[in-house]
Residue, then its C-alpha position, 0 to 999 in steps of 0.5 A: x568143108x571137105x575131107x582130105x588136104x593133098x599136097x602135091x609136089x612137082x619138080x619141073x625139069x630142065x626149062x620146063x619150069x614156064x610151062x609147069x607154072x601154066x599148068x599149076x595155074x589151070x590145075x585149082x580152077x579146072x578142079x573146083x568148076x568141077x566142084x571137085x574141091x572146097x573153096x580153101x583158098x589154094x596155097x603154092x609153094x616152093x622149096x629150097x631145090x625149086x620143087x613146087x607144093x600145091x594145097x588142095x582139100x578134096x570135097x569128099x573121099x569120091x573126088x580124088x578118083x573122079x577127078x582122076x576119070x575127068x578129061x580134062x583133069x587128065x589132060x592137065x596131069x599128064x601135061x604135068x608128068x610131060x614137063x616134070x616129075x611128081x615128088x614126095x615130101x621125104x624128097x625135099x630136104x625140109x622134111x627132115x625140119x620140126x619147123x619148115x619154112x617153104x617160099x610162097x609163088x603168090x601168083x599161083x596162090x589165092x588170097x582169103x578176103 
């Protein structure tokens, strides 16, 4: 498997929340046809202030900055960063739980079989 798990933390603004969840959805596919990350099934979730939290594991430690050289990994980011803001986990209030409790978004999510 790969190296590194990422959670990445989008808070859609005001009635962008439609186009943020269309870019999530392109986001894991675009990532792995470019073999950018594992087959770990990706898992989104959402928190108490509707701030969404992606799963991802990196192939290897060169992925993250290659896909950050990718067209069209940049197309999808920057659509992202148009339609909300990139958080942290101090931001949510969960953070501050032993045992936090997120709400899954199953049709951003995948599914082991």
């Amino acid at each position: 498997m790969g190296t590194e798990i990422v959670i990445a933390l989008y808070k859609a603004k005001p009635g962008r929340e439609a186009d943020l969840e269309k870019l999530i959805a392109q986001h894991v596919p675009v990532l792995k046809d470019l073999e950018l990350i594992t087959s770990r099934p990706r898992l989104t979730m959402k928190s108490a202030n509707d701030t969404y939290m992606e799963i991802i594991e990196w192939v290897d430690v060169e992925a993250a900055e290659k896909a950050h050289e990718h067209p069209a990994v940049a197309k999808i980011w920057e659509g992202m960063a148009a339609v909300s803001e990139f958080c942290k986990l101090n931001d949510l209030t969960e953070a501050m739980k032993s045992f936090t409790h997120f709400k899954v978004v199953p049709h951003l999510s995948e599914t082991i079989s």
